[in-house]
C-alpha positions as CSV (number, residue, x, y, z in Angstrom):
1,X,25.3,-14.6,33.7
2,X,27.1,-15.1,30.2
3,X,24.0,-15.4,28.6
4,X,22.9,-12.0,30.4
5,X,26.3,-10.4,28.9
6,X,25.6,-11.6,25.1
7,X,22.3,-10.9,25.1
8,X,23.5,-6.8,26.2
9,X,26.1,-7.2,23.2
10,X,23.2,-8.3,20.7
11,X,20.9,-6.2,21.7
12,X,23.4,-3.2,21.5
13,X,24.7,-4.7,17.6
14,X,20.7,-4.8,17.1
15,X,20.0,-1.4,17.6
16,X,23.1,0.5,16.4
17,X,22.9,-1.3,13.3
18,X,19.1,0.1,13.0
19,X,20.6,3.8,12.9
20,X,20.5,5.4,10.1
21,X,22.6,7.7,9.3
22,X,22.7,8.8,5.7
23,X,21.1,8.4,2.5
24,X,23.2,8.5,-0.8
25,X,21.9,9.5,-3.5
26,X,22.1,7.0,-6.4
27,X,24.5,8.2,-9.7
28,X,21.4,7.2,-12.0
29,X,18.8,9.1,-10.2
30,X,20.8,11.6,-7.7
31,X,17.7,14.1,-7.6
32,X,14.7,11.1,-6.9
33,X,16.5,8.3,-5.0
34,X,18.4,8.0,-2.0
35,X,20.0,4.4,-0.3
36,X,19.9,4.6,3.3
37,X,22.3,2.1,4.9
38,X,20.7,-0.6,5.6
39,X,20.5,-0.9,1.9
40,X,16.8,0.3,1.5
41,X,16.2,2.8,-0.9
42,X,13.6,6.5,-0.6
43,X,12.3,6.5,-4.3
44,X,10.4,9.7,-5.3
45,X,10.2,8.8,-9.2
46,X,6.4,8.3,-8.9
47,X,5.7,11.1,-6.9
48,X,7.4,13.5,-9.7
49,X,5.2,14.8,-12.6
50,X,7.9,14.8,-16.0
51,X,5.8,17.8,-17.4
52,X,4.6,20.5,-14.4
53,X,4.7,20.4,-10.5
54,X,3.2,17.6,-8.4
55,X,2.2,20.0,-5.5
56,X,0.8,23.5,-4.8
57,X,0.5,24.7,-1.6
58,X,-0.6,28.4,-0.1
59,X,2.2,30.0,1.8
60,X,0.0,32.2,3.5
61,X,-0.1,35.9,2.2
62,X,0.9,36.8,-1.0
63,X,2.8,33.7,-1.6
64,X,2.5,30.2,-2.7
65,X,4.6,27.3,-3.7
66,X,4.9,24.5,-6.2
67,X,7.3,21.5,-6.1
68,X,8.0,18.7,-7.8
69,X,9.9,16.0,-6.9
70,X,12.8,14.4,-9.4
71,X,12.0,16.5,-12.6
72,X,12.9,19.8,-13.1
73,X,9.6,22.1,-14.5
74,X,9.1,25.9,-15.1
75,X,6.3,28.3,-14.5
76,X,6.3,31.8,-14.5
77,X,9.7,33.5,-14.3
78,X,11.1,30.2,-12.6
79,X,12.9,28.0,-14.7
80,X,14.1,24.5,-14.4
81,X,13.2,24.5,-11.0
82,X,12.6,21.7,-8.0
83,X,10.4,24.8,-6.1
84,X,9.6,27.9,-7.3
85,X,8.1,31.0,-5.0
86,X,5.3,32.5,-6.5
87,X,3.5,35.9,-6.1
88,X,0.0,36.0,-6.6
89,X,-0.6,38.2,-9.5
90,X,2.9,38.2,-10.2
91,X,5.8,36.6,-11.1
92,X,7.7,34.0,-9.3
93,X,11.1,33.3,-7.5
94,X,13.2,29.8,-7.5
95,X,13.8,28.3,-4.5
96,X,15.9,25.2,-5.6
97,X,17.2,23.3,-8.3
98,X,17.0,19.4,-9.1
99,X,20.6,19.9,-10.0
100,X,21.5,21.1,-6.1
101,X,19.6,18.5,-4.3
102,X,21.0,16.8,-0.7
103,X,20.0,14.1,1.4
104,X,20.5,13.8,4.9
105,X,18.9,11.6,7.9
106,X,17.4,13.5,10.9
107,X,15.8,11.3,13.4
108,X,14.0,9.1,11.8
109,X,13.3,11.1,8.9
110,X,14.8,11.7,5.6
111,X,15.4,15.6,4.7
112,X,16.3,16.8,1.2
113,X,17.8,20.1,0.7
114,X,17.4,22.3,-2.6
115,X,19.8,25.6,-3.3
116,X,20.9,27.3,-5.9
117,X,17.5,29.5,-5.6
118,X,17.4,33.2,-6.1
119,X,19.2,35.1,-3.9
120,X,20.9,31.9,-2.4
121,X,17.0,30.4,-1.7
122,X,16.8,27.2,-0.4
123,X,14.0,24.6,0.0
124,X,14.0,21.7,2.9
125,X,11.3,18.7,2.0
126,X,11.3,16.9,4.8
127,X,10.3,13.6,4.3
128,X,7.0,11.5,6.5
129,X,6.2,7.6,5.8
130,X,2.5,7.3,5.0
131,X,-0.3,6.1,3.4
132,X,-2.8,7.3,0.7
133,X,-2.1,10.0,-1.2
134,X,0.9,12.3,-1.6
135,X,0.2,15.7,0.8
136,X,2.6,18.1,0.6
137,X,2.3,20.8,3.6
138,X,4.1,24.2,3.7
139,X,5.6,24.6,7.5
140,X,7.3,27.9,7.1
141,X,10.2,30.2,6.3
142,X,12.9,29.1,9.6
143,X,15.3,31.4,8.6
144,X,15.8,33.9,5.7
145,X,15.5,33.0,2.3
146,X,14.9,28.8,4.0
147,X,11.9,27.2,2.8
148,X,10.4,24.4,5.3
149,X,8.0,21.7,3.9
150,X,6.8,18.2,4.9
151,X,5.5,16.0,2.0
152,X,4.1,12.8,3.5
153,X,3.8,10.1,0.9
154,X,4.0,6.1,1.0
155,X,7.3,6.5,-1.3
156,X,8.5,8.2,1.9
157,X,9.0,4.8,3.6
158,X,11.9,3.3,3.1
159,X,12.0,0.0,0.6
160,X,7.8,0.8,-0.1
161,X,8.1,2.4,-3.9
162,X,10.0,1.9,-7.3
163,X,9.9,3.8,-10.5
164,X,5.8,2.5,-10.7
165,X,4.8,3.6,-7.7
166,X,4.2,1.6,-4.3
167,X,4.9,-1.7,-4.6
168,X,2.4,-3.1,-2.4
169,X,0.3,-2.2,0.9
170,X,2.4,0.2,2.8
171,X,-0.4,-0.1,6.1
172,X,2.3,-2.8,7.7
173,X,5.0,0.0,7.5
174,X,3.1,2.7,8.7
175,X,1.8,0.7,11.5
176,X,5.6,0.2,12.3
177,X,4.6,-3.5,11.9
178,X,7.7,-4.1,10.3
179,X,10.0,-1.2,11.2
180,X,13.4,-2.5,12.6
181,X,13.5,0.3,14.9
182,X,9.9,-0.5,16.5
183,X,11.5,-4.2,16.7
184,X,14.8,-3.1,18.3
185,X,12.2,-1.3,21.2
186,X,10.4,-4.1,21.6
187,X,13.4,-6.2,21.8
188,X,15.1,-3.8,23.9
189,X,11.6,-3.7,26.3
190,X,11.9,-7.5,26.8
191,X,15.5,-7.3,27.7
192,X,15.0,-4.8,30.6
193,X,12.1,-6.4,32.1
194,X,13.9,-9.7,32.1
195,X,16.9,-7.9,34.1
196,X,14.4,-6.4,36.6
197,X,12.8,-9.4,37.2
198,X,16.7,-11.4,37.4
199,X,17.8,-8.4,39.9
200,X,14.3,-8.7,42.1
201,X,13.7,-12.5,42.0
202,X,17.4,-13.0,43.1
203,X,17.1,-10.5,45.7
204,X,14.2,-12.0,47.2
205,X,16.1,-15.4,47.3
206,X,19.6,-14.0,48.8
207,X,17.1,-12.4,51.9
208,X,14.2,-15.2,52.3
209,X,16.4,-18.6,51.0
210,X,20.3,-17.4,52.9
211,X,18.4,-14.5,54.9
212,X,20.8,-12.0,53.2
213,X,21.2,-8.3,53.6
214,X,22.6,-4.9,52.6
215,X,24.3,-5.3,49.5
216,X,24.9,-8.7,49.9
217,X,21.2,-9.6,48.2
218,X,22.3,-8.6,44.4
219,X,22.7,-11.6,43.1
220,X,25.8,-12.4,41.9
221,X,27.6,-9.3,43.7
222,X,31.1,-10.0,43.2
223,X,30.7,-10.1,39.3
224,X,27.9,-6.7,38.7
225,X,30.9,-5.1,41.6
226,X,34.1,-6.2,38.8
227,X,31.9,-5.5,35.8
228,X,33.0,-2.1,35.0
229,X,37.0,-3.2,35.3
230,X,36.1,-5.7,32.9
231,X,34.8,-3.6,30.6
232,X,38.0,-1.7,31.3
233,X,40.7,-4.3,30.7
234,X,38.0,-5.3,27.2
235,X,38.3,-1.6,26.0
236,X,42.4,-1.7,26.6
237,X,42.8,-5.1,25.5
238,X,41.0,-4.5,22.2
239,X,42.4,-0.7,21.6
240,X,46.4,-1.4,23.1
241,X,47.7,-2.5,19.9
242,X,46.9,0.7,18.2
243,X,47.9,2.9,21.0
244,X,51.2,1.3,20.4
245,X,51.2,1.9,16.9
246,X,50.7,5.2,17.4
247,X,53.2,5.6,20.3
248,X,56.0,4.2,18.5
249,X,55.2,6.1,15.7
250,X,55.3,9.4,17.3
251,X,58.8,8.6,19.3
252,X,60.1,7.2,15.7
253,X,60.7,4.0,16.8
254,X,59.6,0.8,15.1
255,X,59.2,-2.5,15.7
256,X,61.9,-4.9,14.9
């Protein structure tokens, strides 16, 4: 039964720790890569073109869009821009700056924001592991003056690209071969067919073995009955000495 409890509080560590919830952009390249926090980084140098935009896409309409990721270009009427709105036949409208670039974790993807467009514009690239080439898609306009995209690229997996490009096959990360998350499901998939077959193998032997019944076939009764006032007297063990601290620093009092 001990070995049942630690392998819940691994298993829990496991797959907390695979979360991630933010990606900082890095001082030397705050506009091209992000560290997530498991200390892998999102690195769009190679996708960026230094002299003109990477991607074009049709925004259906009148409109289409160009982007480039990292480096700042201009076309048209759009200057030093990270995505620029353009009118066919006409002149064209920025959507975001490199300079006002954001990175934020949504699911399991990475999301970069770009503002400071015309009339407060804004472009959101959101970011898709694959493999081949780089394939920017335009999704749509979600609210007024909010650009959607997806650009799905190898340098959109975590760890996979440096300044040079991909370092190497990314197949075993788009397979999810080596994805912490797919091995905290598998993991977790493991642990909960084990249980299942711990709770129905001992229940069989409490009725068949010492002809058992009503709740007296879970194995191990008394302890699953007293596991949630251990949890309990854990939480208030562990979190009592701060409650303190804050009780006796509310009434004024301290300790001598």
């Amino acid at each position: 039964m001990k070995l049942t409890i630690v392998m819940v509080l691994l298993l829990g560590s496991y797959v907390s720790g695979q979360t991630q919830d933010s990606c900082t952009a890095l001082p030397d390249n705050p506009s091209c890569v992000c560290s997530l926090q498991d200390g892998r980084n999102i690195d769009l140098r190679s996708v960026g073109n230094p002299s003109e935009p990477a991607f074009s896409v049709d925004g259906g309409g009148k409109w289409s869009y160009t982007y480039n990721p990292c480096y700042p270009y201009s076309t048209g009427s759009c200057e030093n821009v990270a995505i620029c709105q353009l009118e066919n036949g006409g002149g064209g409208r920025a959507v975001g700056k490199q300079e006002n670039v954001k990175f934020d974790v949504v699911g399991t993807d990475v999301l970069i924001t770009y503002s400071g467009g015309v009339d407060k514009r804004e472009g959101l690239v959101t970011l898709k592991c694959g493999s081949g080439k780089s394939v920017l898609k335009f999704d749509g306009e979600n609210e007024s003056y909010k650009y959607s995209f997806t650009l799905t690229s190898p340098c959109a997996c975590p760890g996979k690209c440096n300044a040079d490009g991909p370092k190497g096959d990314t197949s075993e990360s788009d397979s999810g071969g080596s994805d912490p998350g797919v091995v905290g499901i598998v993991l977790l998939c493991v642990f909960f067919v084990a249980v299942v077959v711990y709770f129905v193998a001992g229940m069989v032997i409490m009725r068949v073995k010492y002809d058992k019944t009503g709740s007296d076939i879970i194995p191990q009764k008394e302890f699953w009955f007293q596991l949630p006032f251990l949890v309990k007297d854990g939480i208030l063990f562990t979190f009592s000495p701060c409650i303190a601290y804050f009780v006796n620093r509310k009434s004024g009092y301290s300790s001598m």
